[in-house]
N, C-alpha and C positions, 0 to 999 in steps of 0.2 A: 586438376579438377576432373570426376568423373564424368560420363557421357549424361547423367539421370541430372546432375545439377547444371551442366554447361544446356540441356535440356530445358530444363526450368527457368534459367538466365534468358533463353531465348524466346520461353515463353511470356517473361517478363518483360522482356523489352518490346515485342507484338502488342499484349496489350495496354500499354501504357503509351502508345505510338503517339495519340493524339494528344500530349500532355503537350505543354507550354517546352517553346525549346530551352528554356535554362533548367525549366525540372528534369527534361529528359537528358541534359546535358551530364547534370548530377548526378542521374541514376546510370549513366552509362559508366560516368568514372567510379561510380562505388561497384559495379558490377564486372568490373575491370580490377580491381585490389585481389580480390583470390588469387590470378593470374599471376602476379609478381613473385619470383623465386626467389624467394630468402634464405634458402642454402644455397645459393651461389654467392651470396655477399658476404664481405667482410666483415668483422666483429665492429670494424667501425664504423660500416654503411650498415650495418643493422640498426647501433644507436641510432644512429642520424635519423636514420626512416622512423625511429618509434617517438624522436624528440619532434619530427614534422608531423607527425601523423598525431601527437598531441596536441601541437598548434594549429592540423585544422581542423579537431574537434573545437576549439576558444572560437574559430572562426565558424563554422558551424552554427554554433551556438548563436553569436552574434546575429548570424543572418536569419535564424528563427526567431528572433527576438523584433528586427524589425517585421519579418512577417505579421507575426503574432499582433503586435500594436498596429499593424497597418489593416488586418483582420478587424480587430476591436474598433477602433476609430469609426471604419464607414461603418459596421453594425451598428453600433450606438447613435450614428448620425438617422439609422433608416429606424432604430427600432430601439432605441434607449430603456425601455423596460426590463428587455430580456435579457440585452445584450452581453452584461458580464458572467452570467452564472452559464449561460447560453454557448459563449465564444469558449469560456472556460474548460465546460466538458466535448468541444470539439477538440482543442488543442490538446488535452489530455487524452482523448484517442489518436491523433495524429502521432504523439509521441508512445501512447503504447505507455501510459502512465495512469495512478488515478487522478479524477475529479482532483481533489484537493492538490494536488501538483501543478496540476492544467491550471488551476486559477494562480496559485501564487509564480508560474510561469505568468500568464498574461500581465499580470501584476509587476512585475520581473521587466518586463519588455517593456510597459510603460513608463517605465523611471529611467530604463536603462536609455532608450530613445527621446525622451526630452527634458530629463534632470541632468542625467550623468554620461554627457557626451567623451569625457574623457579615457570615461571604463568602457563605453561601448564599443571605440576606437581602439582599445589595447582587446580587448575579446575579438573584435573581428580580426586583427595581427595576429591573434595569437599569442598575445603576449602572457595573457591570465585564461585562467580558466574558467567555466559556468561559476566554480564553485569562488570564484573569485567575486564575481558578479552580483551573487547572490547576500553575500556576508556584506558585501556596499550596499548593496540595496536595504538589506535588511536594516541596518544598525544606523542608515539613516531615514530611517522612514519618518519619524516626524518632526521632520523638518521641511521648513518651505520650502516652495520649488527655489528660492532665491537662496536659502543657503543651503540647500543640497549641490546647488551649482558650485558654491565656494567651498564646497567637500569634498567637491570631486577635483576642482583645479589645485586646492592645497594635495590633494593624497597622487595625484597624477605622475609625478615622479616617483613615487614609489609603486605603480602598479607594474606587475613583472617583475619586482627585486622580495616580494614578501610571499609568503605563504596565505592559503586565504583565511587562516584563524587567526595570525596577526595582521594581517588587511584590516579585518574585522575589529579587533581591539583597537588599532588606530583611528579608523572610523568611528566609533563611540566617542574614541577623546575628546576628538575635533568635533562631531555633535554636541557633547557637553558644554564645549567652548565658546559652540556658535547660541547654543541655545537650552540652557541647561532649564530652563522650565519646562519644554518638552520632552525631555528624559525623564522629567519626575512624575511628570502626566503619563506619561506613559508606564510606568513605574507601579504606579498608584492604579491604573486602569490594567494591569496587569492579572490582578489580583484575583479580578471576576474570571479568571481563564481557567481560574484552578479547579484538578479535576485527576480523577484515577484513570489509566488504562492497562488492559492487559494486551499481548502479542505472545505471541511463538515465539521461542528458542529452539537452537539445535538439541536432538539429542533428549527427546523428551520433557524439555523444559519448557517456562515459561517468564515473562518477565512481566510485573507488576511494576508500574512507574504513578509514582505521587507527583505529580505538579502544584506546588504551591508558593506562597511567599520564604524565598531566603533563608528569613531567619526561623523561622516556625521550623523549615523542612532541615538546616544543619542542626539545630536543638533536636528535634526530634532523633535526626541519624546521631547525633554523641550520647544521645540518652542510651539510644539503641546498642549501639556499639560497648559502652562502657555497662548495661548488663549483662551483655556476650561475653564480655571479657571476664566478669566477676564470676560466671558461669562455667567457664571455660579453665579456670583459676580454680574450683570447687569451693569458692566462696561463701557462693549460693547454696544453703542447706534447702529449697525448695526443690533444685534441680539438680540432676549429675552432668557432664558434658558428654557422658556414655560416647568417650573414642571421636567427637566432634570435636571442627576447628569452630573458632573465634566465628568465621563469617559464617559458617553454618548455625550454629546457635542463633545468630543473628536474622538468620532467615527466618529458622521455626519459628523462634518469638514474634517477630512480623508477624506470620501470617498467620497461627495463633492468637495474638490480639487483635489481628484484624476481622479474624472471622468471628471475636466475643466466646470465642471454647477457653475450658481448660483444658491443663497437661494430658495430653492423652488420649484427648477428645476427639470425634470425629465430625466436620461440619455437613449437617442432616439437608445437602443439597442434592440436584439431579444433574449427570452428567450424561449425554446424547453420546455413547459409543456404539459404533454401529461394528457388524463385524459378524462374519458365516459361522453358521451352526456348526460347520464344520472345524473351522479355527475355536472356535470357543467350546463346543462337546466332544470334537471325533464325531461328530455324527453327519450324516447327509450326502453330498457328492463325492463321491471316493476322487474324483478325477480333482478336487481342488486340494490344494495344500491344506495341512494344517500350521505351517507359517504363513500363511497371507494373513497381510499387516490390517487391523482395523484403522476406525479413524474416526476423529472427535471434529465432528463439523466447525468450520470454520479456523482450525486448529492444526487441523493433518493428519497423517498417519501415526501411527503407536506399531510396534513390534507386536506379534502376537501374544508373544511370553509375557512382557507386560501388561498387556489387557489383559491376559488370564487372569495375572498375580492382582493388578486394583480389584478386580472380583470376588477373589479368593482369600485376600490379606488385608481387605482395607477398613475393615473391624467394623463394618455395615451391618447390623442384621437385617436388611430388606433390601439385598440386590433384587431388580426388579428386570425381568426380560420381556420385552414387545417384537411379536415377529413382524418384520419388514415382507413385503411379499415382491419379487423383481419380475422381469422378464423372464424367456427361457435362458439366454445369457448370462443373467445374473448382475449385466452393467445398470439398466435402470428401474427406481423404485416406482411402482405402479399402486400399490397398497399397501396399508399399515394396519395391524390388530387393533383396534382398539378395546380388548376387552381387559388390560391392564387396571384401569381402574376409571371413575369417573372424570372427563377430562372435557375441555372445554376447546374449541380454536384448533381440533386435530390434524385438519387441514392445512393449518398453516404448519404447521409442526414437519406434516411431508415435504410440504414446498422448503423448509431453514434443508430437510436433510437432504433434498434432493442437489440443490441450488448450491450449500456448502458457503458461498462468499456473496456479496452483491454479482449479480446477474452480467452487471456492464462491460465488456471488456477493459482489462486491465486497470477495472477499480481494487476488487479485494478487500475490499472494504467489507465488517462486520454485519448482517442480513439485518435493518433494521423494522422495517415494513413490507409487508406481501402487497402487491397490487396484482393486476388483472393487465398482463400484455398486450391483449386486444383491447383496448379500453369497454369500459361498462357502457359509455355512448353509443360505441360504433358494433352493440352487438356480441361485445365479448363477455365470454358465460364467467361465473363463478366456481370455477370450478380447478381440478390438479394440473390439466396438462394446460391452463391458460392463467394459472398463478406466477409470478415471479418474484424470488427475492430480490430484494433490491436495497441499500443503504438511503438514509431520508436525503440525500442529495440529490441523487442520479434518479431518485418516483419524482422528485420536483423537476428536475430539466427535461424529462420526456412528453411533460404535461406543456410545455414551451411551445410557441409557434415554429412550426416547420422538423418537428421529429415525429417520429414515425418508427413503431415497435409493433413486431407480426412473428407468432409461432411459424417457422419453416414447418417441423415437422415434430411430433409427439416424443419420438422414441428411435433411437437417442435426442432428445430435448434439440433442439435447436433453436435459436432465436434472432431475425435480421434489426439490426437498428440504422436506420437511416436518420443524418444528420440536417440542421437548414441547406447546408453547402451541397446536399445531394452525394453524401462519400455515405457508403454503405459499409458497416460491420455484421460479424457475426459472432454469438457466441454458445457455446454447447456446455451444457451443463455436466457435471466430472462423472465417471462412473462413480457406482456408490461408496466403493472404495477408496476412491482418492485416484488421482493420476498415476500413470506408471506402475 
């Protein structure tokens, strides 16, 4: 370990001094693990340490789970309004997760703690992992507490001898068995969930995911699939495969009749690339690259040569450029042109590019609404450096009793959020570029 991090360990354990002696107990043995020399051991004390040191993640796991429900409990005893959406997005900063994880964690820790004492009992051992934990819980969720209990004492012997995707299938069975009218309720009530998203891929890409019923969504993919094929075949006197496989045909046609174009078409939307005068003309600060990488808010970075070539090649006749105006650094966005054309909500448009994701630490989550960091009650303006993105989760939980959200400082953006628990985060908005 260098002097700069056994530096910072010691920094860490000063101020953390007055914690609870079993948290400091904990942070002393995780700040102790660097320390151990693993090239002094043998091939077989290596396994061993990596097959313990998985078992006591399961235990880990276990003991934030009772945490987690013993959190929610008294909250909801003092303050049952707020309490789940509340305890949710604290737990999900403790773990350095989004919102949506934090709740189906605390959700997680209540079944696991007084439905399914059996699996909470092999996670704290060690015996199964979270992800063991999770695929019980899940696949038995509606089911009473009374025969979740008899799910968990039937599947009990087999937790630790199964992987947790057949955990999970056996857990269904036995749901079915115990109560096959709540699988179908369930089933049926499904249905309303259905919904499109997109995400990032590596490498430029992207992943479009249909969520819907079953059989709609396998009809659909054999339709798919069997005209890629007939395409891919030269069947098809509409289309040639021009040098494409089977699953490639199969994508263009997706997203071609998703967008309602034809062959060849291009869809007439606006895409938010941001990206130097200089990466994109040759022109402007000699001192910056012209490979530094753009980046499509919410999305990531793009290679330079890429952003050029969608510019260049994407059969658009109205590429449209708005200049961004930054500091002298060039890290954050302070103004925007707006003489592009007439446009409405330009403001918020700075705050989606400045913000890039939900604002919250370790949400990530898509920028669904701007609000006002300093709230509009307590005096906070309308304005760019007191905007924040934010996804519609994480604007609901801050409006909660006992949080608490304040601009540190304009530039670089910073942002403190304090929790009801009084645990303080922070979070800094990305340069305009993206990270790194």
């Amino acid at each position: 370990m260098t002097g700069l991090s056994r530096a910072s360990t010691r920094r860490e354990l000063v101020r953390d001094r007055r914690r609870h002696p079993c948290v400091a107990a904990l942070q002393a043995f995780r700040v102790s693990l660097p320390y151990i020399r693993v090239g002094e051991l043998s091939d077989s004390a290596r396994l061993d340490l990596i097959a313990e040191l998985e078992r006591l993640k399961g235990a880990c796991s276990g003991l934030q789970a009772r945490a987690a429900e013993s959190v929610r409990a008294e909250r909801e005893a003092s303050a049952p309004h707020d309490a789940a959406r509340s305890v949710g997005s604290e737990v999900a900063l403790a773990r350095r997760e989004s919102p949506t994880l934090g709740d189906r964690f605390v959700g997680i820790s209540r079944a696991l703690v007084r439905e399914l004492p059996a699996t909470l009992a092999a996670l704290e051992s060690g015996a199964v992992s979270e992800r063991h934990a999770v695929e019980m819980v899940r696949e038995s969720a509606t089911l009473s507490a009374e025969d979740r209990m008899a799910l968990d004492q039937r599947l009990a012997p087999l937790l630790g001898r199964l992987a947790p995707r057949a955990l999970g299938r056996a857990a269904h069975r036995v749901a079915a068995e115990l109560d096959a009218g709540s699988i179908v309720r369930r089933m049926e009530a499904a249905v309303s969930t259905r919904r499109v998203t997109v995400r990032p891929a590596p490498a430029g890409m992207a992943y479009l995911t249909v969520l819907g019923p079953l059989r709609e969504v396998v009809g659909a993919y054999a339709a798919l699939t069997r005209q890629a094929s007939c395409i891919a075949g030269g069947q098809d006197p509409r289309e040639l495969p021009a040098g494409r496989s089977a699953r490639a045909i199969a994508a263009d046609t997706a997203l071609r009749i998703l967008a309602g174009l034809e062959q060849g078409a291009v869809p007439p939307i606006e895409i938010h690339l941001v990206m130097t005068d200089r990466a994109l003309l040759g022109l402007g600060d000699g001192a910056r690259s012209v490979m530094e990488p753009a980046r499509i808010p919410g999305h990531g970075s793009v290679p330079a040569p890429i952003a050029r070539s969608w510019l260049r090649d994407d059969g658009h006749d109205d590429v449209w450029v708005r200049r961004l105006f930054t500091g002298p650094d060039g890290r954050d966005l302070v103004a925007m042109d707006s003489r592009k054309r007439v446009f409405t909500g330009l403001l918020r448009r700075m705050v989606v590019l400045r913000d890039d994701v939900c604002a919250t630490p370790w949400c990530d989550a898509p920028i669904v609404q701007i609000d006002h960091t300093q709230p509009a009650r307590r005096s906070g303006e309308t304005a760019f450096a007191n905007g924040s993105g934010l996804c519609a989760r994480c604007n609901q939980v801050k409006e909660s009793p006992g949080w608490r959200t304040s601009v540190v400082r304009a530039s670089p953006r910073q942002v403190r959020l304090q929790t009801p628990s009084g645990h303080v985060y922070e979070s800094n908005a990305p340069p305009l570029l993206g990270w790194g």
